[in-house]
C-alpha positions as CSV (number, residue, x, y, z in Angstrom):
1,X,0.0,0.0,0.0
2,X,1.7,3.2,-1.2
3,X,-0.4,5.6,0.6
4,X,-1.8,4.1,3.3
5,X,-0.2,1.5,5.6
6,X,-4.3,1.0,7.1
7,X,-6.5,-2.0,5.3
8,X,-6.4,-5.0,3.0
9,X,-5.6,-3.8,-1.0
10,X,-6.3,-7.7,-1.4
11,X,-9.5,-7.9,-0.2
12,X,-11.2,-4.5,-0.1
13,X,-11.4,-3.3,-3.3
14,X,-13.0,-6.2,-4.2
15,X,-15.9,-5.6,-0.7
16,X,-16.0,-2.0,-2.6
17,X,-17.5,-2.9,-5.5
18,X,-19.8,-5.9,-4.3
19,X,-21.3,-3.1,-2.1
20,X,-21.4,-0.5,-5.0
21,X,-23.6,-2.8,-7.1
22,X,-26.2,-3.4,-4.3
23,X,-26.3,0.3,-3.6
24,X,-27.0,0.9,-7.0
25,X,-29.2,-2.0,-7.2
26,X,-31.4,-0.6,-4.5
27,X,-31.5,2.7,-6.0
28,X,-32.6,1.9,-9.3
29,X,-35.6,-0.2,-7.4
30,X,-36.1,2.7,-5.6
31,X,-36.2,4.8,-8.5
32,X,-38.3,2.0,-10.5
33,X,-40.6,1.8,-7.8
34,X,-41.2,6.0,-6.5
35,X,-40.6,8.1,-9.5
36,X,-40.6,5.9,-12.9
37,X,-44.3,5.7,-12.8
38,X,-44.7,9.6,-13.0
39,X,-41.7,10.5,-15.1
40,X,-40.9,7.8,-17.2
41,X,-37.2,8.1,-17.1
42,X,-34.8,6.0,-17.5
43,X,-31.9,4.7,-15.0
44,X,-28.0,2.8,-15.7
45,X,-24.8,2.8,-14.6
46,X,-21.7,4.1,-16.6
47,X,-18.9,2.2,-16.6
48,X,-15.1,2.9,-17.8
49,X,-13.4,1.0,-20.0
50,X,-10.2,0.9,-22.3
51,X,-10.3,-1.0,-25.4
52,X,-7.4,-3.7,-25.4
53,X,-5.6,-5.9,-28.4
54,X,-2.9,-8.8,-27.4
55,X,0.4,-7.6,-27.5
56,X,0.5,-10.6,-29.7
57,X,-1.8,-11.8,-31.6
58,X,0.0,-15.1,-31.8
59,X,0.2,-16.2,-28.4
60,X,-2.9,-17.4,-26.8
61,X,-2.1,-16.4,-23.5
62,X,-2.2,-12.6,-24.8
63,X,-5.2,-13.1,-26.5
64,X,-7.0,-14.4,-23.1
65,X,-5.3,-11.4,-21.1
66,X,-7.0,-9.2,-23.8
67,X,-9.6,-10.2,-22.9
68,X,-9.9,-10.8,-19.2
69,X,-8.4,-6.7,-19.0
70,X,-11.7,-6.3,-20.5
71,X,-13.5,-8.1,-17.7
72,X,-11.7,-6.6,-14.8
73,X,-12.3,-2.8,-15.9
74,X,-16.1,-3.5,-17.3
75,X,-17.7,-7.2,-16.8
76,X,-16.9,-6.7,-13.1
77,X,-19.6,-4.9,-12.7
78,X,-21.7,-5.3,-16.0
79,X,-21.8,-9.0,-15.3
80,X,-23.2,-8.7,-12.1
81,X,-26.2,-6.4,-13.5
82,X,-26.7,-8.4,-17.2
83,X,-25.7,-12.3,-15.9
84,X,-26.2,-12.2,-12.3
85,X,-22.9,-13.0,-11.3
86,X,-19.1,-11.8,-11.9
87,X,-17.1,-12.8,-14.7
88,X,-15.2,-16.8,-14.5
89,X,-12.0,-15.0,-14.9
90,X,-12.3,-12.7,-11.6
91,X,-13.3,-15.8,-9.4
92,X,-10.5,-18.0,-10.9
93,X,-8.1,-15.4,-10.0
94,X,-9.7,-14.1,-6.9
95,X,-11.5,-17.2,-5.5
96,X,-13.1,-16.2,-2.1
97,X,-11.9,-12.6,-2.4
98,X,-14.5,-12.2,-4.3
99,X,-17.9,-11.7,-2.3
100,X,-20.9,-13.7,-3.5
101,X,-24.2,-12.5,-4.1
102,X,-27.5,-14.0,-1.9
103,X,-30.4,-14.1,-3.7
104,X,-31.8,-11.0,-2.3
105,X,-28.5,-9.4,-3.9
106,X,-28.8,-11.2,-7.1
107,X,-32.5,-10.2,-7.1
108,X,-31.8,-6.4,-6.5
109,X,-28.4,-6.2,-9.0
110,X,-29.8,-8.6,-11.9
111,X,-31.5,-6.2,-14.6
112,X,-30.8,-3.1,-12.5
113,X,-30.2,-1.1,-16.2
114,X,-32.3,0.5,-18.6
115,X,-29.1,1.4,-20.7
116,X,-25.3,0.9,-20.6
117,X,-23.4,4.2,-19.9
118,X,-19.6,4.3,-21.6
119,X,-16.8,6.5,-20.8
120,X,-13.9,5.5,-23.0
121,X,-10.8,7.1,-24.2
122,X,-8.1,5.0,-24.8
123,X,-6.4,1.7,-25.9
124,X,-3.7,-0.7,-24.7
125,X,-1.9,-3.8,-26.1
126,X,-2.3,-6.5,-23.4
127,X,0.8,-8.9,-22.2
128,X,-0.1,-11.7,-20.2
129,X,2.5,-12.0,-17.0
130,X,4.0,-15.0,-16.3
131,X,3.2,-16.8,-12.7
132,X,0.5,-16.5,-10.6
133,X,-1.2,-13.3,-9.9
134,X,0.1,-10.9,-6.7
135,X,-2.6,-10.4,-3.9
136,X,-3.0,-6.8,-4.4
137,X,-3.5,-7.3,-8.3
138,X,-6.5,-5.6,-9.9
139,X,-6.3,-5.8,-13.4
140,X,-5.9,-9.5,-14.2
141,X,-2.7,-10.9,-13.7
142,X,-1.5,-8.8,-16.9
143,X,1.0,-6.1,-18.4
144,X,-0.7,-3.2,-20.7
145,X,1.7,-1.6,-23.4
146,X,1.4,1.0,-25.7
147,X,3.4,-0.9,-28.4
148,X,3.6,-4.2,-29.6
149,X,5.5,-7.1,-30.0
150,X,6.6,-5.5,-33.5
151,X,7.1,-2.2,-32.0
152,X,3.7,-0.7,-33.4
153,X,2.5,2.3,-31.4
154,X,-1.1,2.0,-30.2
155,X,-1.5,5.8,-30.6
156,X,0.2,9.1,-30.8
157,X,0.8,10.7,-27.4
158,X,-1.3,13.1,-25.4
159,X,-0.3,15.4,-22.0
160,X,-2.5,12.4,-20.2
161,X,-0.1,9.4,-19.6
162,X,-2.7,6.7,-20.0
163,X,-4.0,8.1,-23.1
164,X,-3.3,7.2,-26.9
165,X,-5.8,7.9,-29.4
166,X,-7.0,4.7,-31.0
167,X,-10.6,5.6,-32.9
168,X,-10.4,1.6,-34.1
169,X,-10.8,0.7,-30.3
170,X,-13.8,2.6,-29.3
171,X,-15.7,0.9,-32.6
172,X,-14.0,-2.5,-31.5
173,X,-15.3,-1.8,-27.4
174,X,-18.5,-0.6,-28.5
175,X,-18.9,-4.1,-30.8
176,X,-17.5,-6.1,-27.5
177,X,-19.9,-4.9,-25.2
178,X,-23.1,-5.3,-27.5
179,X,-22.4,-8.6,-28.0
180,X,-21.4,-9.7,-24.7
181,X,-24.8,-7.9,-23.1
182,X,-27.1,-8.0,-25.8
183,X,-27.1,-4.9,-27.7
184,X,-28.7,-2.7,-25.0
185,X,-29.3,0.9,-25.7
186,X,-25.8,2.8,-25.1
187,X,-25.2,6.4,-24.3
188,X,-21.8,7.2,-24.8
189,X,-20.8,9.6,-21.7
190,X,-17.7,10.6,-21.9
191,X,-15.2,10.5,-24.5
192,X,-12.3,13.0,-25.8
193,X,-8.5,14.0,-24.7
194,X,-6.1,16.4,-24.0
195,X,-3.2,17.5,-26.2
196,X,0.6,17.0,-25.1
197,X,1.6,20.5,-23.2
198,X,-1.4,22.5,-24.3
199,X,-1.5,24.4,-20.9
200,X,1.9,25.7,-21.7
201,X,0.8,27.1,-24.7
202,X,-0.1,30.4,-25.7
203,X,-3.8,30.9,-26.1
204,X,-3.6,31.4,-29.6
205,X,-2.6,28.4,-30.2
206,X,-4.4,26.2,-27.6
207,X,-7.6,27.8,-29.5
208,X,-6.2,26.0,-32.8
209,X,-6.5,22.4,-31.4
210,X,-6.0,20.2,-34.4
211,X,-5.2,17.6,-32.1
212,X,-8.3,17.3,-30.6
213,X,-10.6,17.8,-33.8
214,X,-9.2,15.0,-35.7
215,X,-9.7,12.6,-32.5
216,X,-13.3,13.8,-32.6
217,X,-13.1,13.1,-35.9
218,X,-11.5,9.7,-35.7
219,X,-13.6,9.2,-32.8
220,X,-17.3,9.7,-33.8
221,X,-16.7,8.2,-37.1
222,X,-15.5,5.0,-35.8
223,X,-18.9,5.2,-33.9
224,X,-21.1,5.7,-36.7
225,X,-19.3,2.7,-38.2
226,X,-20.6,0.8,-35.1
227,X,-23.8,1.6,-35.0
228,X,-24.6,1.7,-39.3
229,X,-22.5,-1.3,-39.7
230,X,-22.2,-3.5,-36.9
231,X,-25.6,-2.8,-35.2
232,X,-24.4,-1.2,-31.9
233,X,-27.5,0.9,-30.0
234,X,-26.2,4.3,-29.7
235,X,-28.7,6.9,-28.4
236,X,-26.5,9.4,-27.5
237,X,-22.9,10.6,-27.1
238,X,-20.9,13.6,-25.0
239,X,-17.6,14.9,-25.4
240,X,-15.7,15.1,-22.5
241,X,-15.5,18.0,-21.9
242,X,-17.6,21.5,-22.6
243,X,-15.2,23.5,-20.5
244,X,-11.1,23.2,-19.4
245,X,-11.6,22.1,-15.5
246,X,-10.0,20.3,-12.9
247,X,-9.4,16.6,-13.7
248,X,-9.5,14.3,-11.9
249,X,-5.6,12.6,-10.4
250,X,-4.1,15.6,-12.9
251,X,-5.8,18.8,-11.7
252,X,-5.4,22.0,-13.7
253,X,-2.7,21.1,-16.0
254,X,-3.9,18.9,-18.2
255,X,-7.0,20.5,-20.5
256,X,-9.8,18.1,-22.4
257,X,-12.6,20.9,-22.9
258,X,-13.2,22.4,-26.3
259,X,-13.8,25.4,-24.4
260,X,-10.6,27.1,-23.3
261,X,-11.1,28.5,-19.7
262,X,-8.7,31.6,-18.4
263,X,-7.8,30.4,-15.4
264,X,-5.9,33.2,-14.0
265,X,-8.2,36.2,-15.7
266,X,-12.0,35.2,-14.1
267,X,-12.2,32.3,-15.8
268,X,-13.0,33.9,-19.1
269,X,-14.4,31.1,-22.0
270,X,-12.8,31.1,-25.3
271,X,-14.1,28.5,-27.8
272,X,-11.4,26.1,-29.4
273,X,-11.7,24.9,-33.2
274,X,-13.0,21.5,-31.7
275,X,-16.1,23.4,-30.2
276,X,-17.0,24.9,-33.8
277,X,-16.3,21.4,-35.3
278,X,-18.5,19.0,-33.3
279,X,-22.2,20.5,-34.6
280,X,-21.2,20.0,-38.5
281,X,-19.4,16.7,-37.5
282,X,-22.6,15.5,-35.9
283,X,-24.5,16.7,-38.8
284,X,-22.5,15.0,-41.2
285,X,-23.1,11.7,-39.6
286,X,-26.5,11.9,-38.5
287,X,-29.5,11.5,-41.5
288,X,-32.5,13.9,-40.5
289,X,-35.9,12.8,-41.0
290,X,-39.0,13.7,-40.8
291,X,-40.2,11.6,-37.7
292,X,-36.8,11.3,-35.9
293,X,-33.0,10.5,-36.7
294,X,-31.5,8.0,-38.5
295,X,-27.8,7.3,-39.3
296,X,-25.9,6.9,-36.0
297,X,-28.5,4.9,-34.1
298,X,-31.0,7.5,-32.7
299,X,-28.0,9.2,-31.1
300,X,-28.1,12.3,-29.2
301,X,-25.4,14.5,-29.3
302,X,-23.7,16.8,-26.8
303,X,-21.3,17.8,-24.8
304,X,-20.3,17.4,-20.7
């Protein structure tokens, strides 16, 4: 434990999320139950998720660490609300670690989402390590690279040092999920980056993000693909973010908005070229009709 010497890294985070998917559980009954009957809303969870490719394709041991990356970040908890229980791959690591649901658990979790939220950004290629898995590991016994076996770069870099742009990923995640959970309606809720040392650039130039338009680009293309060609439920999709703003483990220095924000000079707004670009991007890919949209899904598009 790196920053605390208090509590079990082996065991807790694992307690964590079991009791995070019965408190949502109960909420969206609660919900279902109170407030769904006079509004007619709808209630989910959104989940994060990379997408992942074996770091090579040859080796079958990659190919299933690929994959079980994928169901430690997502299926940890999407299994538990589309299957009813967590994924094989968590309990052959984790065995009792992991809690198990009662049936009064199972009942409250199973079903517990009217759509599948995303928040996605990046892509790794996925190493399988050799031996068995440490205590405190939370990822799936596995190494995640930025380059392959053949030295191929997953994606250019960004000031965020877990991001690459890798537009062929979000189409390829998108795919993954609507098979594994039977196409459910998707709203994707966050998705966009920031641009290597933009806050030490004069605000000329941070205004003139290239950078960031062609990953919107990239981006919402590879999402159209998904939903024209492979069948993938989009209903909606927000850019992450409208404004510059604190983030997250990075605070102020690392900028996603495609609205530039004057930190030092009351927070005046400037817009960047991405904010200009998203409306005719979106129009672009979305076919207006008559009685509704057509094109992307029935997507929905805005910003967060």
């Amino acid at each position: 434990r790196k920053k605390s010497d208090v509590g079990d890294s082996s065991t807790e985070p694992w307690i964590v999320g079991h009791n995070l998917l019965v408190a949502h559980g109960r909420a969206v009954k609660i919900y279902r139950e109170e407030f769904k009957p006079k509004n007619g809303g709808e209630i989910g969870i959104t989940l994060n998720g990379d997408a992942t490719y074996p770091w090579d394709p040859k080796d079958p041991r990659d190919v299933e660490a690929a994959e079980r990356k994928i169901e430690f970040a997502i299926s940890w908890f999407a299994d538990p609300i589309y299957f009813g229980d967590y994924p094989a791959s968590m309990r052959a690591q984790l065995g009792d670690r992991l809690p198990t649901f009662t049936p009064e658990e199972k009942a409250l979790v199973l079903g517990s989402n009217d759509f599948y939220g995303m928040n996605h950004y990046t892509a790794n290629y996925v190493k399988h390590s050799e031996g068995e898995a440490a205590p405190e590991d939370f990822v799936g016994n596995l190494e995640l690279h930025f380059w392959n076996h053949r030295g191929d770069c997953i994606g250019e870099e960004t000031q965020s040092t877990w991001l690459r742009p890798c537009a062929q990923g979000f189409r390829d995640l998108l795919v993954w999920i609507s098979k594994r959970y039977g196409f459910p309606r998707m709203y994707v809720t966050e998705n966009g980056t920031s641009i290597k040392g933009e806050n030490d650039m004069p605000r000329e130039k941070i205004l003139e993000d290239d950078f960031r338009v062609q990953y919107y680009d990239d981006y919402v293309k590879a999402m159209a693909d998904a939903s024209r060609l492979d069948g993938v439920d989009i209903h909606g999709y927000f850019a992450w973010s409208l404004l510059d703003n604190f983030e997250w483990a990075e605070g102020y220095e690392t900028r996603f908005g495609v609205t530039y924000v004057d930190y030092e000079n009351d927070q005046k707004r400037y817009p960047k070229k991405s904010a200009q670009h998203l409306k005719p991007l979106f129009d672009s890919l979305i076919k207006k009709e008559e009685n509704g949209l057509n094109g992307v899904g029935k997507v929905k598009a805005g910003q967060t």
